[in-house]
C-alpha positions in Angstrom: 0.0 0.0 0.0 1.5 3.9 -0.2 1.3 5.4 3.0 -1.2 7.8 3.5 0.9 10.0 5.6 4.7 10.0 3.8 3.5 8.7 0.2 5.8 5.7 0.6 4.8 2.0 -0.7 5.8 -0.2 2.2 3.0 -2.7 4.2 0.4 -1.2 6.1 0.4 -1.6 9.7 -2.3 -1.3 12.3 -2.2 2.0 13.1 -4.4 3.2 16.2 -6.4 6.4 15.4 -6.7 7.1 19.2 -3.9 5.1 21.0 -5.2 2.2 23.0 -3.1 3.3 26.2 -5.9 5.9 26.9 -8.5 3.5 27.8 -6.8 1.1 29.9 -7.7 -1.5 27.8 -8.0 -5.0 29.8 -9.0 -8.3 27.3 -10.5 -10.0 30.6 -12.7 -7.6 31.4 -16.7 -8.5 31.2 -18.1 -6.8 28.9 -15.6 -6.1 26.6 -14.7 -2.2 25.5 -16.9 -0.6 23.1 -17.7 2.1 20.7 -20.8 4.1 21.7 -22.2 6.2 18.5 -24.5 9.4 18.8 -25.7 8.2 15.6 -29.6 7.8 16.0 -30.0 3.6 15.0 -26.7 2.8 15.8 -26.0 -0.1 17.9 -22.5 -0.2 20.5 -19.5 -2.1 18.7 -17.4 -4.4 20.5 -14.0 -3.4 20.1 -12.0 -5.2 23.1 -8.4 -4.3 21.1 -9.2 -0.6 20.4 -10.3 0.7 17.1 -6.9 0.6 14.9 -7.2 0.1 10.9 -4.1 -0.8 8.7 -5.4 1.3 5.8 -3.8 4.6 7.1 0.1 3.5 7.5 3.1 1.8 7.1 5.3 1.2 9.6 7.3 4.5 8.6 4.2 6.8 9.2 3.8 4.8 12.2 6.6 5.5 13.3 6.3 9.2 13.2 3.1 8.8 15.3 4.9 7.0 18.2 6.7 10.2 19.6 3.7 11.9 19.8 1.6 9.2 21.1 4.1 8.3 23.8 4.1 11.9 25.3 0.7 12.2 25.0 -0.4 9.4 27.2 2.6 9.7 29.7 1.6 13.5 30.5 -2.2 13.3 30.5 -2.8 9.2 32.2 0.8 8.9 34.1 1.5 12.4 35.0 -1.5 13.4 35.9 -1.8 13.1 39.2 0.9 15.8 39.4 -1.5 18.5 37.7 -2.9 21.3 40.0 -6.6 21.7 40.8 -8.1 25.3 40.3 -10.7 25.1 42.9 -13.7 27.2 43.1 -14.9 27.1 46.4 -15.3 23.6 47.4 -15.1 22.2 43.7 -12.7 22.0 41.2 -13.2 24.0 38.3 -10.0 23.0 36.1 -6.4 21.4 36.6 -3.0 23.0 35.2 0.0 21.4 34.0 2.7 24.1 35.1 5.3 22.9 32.0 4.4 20.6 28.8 6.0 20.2 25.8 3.6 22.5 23.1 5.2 21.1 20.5 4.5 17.2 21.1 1.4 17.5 22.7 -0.1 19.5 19.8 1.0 17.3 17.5 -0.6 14.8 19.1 -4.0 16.3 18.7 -3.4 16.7 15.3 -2.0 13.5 14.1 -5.2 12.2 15.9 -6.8 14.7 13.8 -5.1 13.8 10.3 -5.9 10.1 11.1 -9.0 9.8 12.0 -9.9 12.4 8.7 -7.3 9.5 6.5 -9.1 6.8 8.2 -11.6 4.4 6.2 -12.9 2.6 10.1 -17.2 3.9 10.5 -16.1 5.6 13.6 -14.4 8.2 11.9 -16.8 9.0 9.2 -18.2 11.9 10.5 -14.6 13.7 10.4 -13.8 15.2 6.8 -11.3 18.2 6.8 -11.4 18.9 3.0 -8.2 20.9 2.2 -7.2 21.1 6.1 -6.5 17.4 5.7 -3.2 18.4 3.2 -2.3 21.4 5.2 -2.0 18.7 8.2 -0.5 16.5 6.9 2.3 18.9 5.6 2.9 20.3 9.3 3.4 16.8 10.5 5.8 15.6 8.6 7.4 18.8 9.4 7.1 18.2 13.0 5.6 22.2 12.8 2.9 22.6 15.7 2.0 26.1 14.5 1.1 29.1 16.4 -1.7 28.5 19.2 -4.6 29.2 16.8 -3.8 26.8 14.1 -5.8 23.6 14.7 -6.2 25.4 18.3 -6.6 22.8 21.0 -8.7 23.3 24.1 -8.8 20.4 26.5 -11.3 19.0 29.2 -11.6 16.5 31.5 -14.7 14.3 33.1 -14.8 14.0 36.9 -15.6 10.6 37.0 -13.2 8.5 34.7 -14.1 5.0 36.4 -17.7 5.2 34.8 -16.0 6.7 31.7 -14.7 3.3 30.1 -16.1 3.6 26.3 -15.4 4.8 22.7 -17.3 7.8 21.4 -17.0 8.7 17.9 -15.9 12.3 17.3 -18.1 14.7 15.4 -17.9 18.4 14.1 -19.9 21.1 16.3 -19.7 24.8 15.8 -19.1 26.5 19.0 -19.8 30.5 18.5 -20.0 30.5 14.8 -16.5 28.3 14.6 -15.9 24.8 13.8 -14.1 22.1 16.0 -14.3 18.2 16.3 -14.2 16.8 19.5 -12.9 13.1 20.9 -13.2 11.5 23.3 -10.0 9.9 24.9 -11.3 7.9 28.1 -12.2 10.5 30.3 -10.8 13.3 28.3 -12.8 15.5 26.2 -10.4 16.9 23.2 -12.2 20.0 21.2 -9.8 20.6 17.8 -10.2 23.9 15.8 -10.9 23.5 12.1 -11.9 26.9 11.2 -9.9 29.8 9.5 -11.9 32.3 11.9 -9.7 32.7 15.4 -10.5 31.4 18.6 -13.4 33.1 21.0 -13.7 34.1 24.6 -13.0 31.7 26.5 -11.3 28.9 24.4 -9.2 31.5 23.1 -7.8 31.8 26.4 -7.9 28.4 27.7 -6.4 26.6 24.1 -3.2 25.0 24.4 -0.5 27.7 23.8 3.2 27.4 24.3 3.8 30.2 26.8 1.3 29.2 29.6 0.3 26.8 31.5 -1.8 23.5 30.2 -5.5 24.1 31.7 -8.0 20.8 31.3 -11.3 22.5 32.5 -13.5 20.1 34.7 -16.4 18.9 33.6 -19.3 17.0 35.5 -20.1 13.9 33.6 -23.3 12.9 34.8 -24.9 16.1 34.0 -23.3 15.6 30.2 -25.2 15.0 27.3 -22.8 12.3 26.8 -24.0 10.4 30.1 -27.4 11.1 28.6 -26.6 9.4 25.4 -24.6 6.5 27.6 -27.7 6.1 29.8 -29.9 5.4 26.5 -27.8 2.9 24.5 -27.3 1.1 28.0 -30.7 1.2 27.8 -31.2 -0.7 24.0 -28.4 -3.0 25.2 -30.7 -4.4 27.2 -33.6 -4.5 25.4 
């Protein structure tokens, strides 16, 4: 196959879109992981590996992946117990990362981006970036993050990750008049600029930016439409 990522011919691999490390992923486990679609009809998809697909890569493009991947998970799953809260009154509203690496972090968000755009899994088949898709494509094989409002990145974070153990397909909103997608990494919620227009009060403030601090904002996940949407297809699962 040619690589869809470096234009190589080499074998395609299977690449992971979102890497399996975020959800903890344990074969045993009864019942198995699974992909939860806001997709009126749809039905949850086993998936106790992940959601990978060997249509994107080959080794080499995987390979550029891996350095991103790698610092992604360590900061935000093994470091994380090292971020500080931002409490408002007796509640926290947010949690900082004093000192990240911009440049691998974002790239992170936007491989994800790039491959879940490249990928041919159902997932993904909500996420079409048109010409962003070359323009991404280009600034990771570059290894260029951009400045802070290209393919801005604005993190948050559910307050109750043991009940957060699915896959939720990402899906374009517009936020303001802009467009973003946003995954969903275990208990993380990822909201990804694809918009020429700038960022708005407040994500313009709290996107990931290479002079400041790394804010994920809290979020309450049982009063989430996600939960909602959780609570239904549990629901149909059981007839």
């Amino acid at each position: 196959m040619i690589c869809k990522l470096t234009g190589i011919e080499g074998l395609g691999v299977k690449a992971h879109v979102i890497p399996k490390s975020f959800y903890l992923i344990d074969k045993t486990a009864s019942p198995s992981l699974r992909i939860l679609s806001n997709v009126p009809g749809e039905y949850p998809k086993k998936a106790p590996v992940g959601v990978y697909d060997k249509t994107i890569v080959t080794a080499e493009g995987e390979h550029i992946f891996q350095e991103f991947d790698d610092y992604a998970c360590h900061l935000l799953i093994h470091e994380f117990p090292n971020a500080e809260p931002l409490n408002d009154g007796e509640e926290t509203a947010a949690y900082f990362y004093k000192s990240f690496d911009y440049a691998k972090l974002k790239l992170f968000f936007m491989s994800m981006l790039w491959r879940s755009a490249a990928s041919s899994h159902s997932m993904f088949k909500k996420v079409n970036l048109g010409s962003h898709q070359e323009v991404l494509r280009q600034a990771i094989l570059s290894h260029n993050p951009g400045e802070t409002d290209f393919f801005g990145v604005v993190l948050a974070i559910f307050d109750d990750p043991s009940k957060w153990a699915k896959i939720m397909d990402p899906f374009p909103e517009r936020i303001d008049g802009i467009r973003y997608y946003r995954f969903y990494l275990a208990n993380i919620v990822a909201y990804i600029k694809v918009d020429s227009q700038r960022a708005k009060y407040p994500f313009d403030v709290t996107q990931m930016r290479p002079d400041a601090p790394l804010c994920l904002i809290q979020r309450d996940f049982w009063g989430s439409r996600e939960a909602i949407i959780m609570k239904r297809l549990a629901k149909r699962m059981r007839g």
